[in-house]
C-alpha positions in Angstrom: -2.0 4.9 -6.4 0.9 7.3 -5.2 3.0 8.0 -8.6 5.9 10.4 -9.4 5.6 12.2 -12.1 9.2 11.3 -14.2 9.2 11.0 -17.8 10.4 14.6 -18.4 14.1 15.1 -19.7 14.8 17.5 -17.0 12.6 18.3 -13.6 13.2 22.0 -13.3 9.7 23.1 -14.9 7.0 22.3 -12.5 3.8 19.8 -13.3 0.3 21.7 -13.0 -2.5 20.2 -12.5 -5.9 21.4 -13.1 -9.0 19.5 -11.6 -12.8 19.5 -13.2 -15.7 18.1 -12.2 -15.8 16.1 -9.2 -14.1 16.4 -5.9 -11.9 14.2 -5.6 -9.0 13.2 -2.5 -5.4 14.2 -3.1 -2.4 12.7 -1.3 0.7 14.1 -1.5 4.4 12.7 0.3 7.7 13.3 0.0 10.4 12.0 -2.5 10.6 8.5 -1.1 7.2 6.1 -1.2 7.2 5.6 2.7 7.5 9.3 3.5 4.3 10.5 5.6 1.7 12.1 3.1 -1.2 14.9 3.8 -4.4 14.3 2.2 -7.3 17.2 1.1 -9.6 17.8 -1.2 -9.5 19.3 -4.8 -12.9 21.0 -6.3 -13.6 21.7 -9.5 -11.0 24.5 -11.2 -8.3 23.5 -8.0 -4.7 23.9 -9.1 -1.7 21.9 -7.8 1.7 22.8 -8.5 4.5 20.4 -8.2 7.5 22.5 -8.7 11.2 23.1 -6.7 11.4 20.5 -3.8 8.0 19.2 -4.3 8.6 18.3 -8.2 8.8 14.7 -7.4 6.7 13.7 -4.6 4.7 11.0 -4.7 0.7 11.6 -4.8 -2.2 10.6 -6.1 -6.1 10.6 -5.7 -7.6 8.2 -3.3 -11.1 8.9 -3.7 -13.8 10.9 -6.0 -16.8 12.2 -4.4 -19.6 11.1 -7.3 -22.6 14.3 -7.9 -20.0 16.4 -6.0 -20.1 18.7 -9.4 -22.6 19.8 -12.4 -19.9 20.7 -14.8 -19.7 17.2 -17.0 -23.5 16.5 -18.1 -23.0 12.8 -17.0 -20.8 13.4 -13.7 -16.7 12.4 -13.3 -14.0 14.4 -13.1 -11.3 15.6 -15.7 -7.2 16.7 -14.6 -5.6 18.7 -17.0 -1.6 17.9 -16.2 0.3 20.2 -17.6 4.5 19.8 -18.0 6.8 20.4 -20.1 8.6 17.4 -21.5 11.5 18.6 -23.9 14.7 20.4 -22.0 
């Protein structure tokens, strides 16, 4: 579901995320969990960065498009999130 991404000491570095595999579908909001939210897809090697105002919105992935991808033998998707948790 929609999660913030908050266990860093300090929320000036921005998260990165990397996708593999599948497509899947990303919702992102604002900084308050009833705040209206986009969805789109991520592909395989997508990047989204959370950083400045967007650092702590709330998102998530709703969906994963199975066979959408022939990167992982047996199908499924991988996310690389990338912060950095010291100050």
């Amino acid at each position: 579901g929609l999660h913030q991404d908050r266990d860093e000491q300090a929320f000036d570095a921005p998260v990165v995320s990397v996708s593999l595999g599948d497509t899947c579908l990303f919702r992102v909001g604002g900084t308050k969990r009833d705040d209206p939210t986009l969805s789109f897809k991520l592909e395989s090697g997508d990047v989204v960065v959370l950083g400045g105002e967007s650092r702590l919105a709330f998102h998530g992935v709703d969906r994963i498009y199975p066979g959408t991808s022939a990167l992982l033998k047996s199908g499924g998707r991988i996310n690389l999130t990338l912060r950095r948790v010291t100050a």
